[in-house]
N, C-alpha and C positions, 0 to 999 in steps of 0.2 A: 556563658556556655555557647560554641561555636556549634553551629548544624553543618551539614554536609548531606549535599543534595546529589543521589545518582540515579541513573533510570537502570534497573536489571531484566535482563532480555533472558528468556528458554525457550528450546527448540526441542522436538522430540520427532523423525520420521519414520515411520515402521512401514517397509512394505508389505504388503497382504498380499495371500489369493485366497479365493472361495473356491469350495468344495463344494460342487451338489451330488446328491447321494441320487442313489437307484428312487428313489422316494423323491423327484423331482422339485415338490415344496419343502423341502429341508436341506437346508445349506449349511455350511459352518467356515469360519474364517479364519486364518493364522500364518504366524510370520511366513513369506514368501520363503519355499524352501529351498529355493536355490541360493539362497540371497543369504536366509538366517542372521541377518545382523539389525541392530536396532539403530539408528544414527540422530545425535542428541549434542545439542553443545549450549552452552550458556558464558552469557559475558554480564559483564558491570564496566557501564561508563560513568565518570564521575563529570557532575556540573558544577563544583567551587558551593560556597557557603552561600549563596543567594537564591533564595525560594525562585522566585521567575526564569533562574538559568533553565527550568524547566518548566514546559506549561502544555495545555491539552486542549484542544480546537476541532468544533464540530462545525461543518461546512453544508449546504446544500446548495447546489449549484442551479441558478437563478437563470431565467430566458434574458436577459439583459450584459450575459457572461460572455466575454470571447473565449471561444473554442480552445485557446490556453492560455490557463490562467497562473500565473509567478507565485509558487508558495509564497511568498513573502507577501502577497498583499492578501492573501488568504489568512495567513497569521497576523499581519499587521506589524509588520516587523521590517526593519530594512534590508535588502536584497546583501549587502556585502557582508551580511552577520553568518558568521563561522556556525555553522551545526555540526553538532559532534554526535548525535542518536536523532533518529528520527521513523516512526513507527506512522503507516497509514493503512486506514481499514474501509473496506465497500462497506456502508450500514444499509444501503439506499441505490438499488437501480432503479432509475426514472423513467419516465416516457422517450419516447421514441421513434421515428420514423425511419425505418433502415434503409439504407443504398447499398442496393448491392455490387455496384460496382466499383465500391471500398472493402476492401479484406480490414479493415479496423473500424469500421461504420459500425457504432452504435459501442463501440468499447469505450472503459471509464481506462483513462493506461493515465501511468506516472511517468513521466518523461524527465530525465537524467542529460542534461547538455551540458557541453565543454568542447567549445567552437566548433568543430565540426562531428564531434563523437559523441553519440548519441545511443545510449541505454535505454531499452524501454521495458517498462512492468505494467501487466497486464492484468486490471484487480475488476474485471467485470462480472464475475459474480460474488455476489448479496458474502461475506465473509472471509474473500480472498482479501490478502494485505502483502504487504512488506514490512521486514522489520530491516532496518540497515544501521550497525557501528558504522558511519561511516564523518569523515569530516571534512565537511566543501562550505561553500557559502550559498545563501539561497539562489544567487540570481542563475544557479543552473539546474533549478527543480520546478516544472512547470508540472499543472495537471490538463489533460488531456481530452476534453469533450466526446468527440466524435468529428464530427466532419467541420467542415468552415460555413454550411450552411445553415442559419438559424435552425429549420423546419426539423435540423436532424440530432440538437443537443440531446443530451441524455438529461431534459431537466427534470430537476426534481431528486436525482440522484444525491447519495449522502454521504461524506467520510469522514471516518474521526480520526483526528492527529492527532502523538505524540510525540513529541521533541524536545531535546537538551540542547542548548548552546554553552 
């Protein structure tokens, strides 16, 4: 009997407002009424009949890390291996020491390159993620420290990956 490995991914975004009432401690919350719509989608990728097309990796980021680090040595995995899903989560902001004369000092971001074209996602608080269908190879998914000086990693910070090849 053949298995058949996929990762399925849901989405559901609702916008809100609050109400506060003449009774200033009572509030109440409901679909944005300008908006009234609810936006939701769901996919399935499939990874082939091999349990490891798919696997799941938790990372904390070490003072001995450069400032960015190539998914693929974070999974362990070779940089020209094709990803077809890949899912990463903040578990864990770390220490830190900010500069403020960096607008990204002290952010944990997922950095998206392809020679000069550069995406970035920005998962600095404790349960922000991404989820992307998407299919490239690793050597253009780096993760993102903070600055390039030691004093200012975010170590100690934590993410859990998942991913299909």
């Amino acid at each position: 009997m053949a298995s058949t490995f996929t990762i399925e991914s849901t989405i559901q975004v609702i916008p809100l407002e609050e109400i506060t009432f003449t009774d200033t401690t009572q509030k109440a919350k409901s679909i944005h009424s300008s908006i009234d719509k609810i936006c939701n989608s769901s996919t399935t990728s499939s990874h082939g009949s091999v349990s490891t097309n798919i696997a799941y990796s938790s990372y904390t980021l070490e003072a001995n890390d450069t400032y960015l680090i190539p998914l693929s040595s974070i999974l362990g995995i070779t940089g020209t291996t094709l990803i077809k899903s890949l899912f990463i989560k903040c578990l864990v902001l770390g220490d830190h020491v900010p500069d403020i004369s960096n607008p990204y000092d002290g952010s944990l971001m997922i950095i998206f390159k392809k020679t000069v074209d550069i995406i970035t996602f920005d998962i600095s608080t404790v349960g922000n993620y991404i989820m992307l269908p998407i299919t490239t190879n690793l050597q253009a998914i780096q993760i993102y420290l903070s600055t390039a000086s030691i004093e200012n990693y975010n170590i100690g910070s934590q993410v859990e990956i998942l991913y299909g090849i």
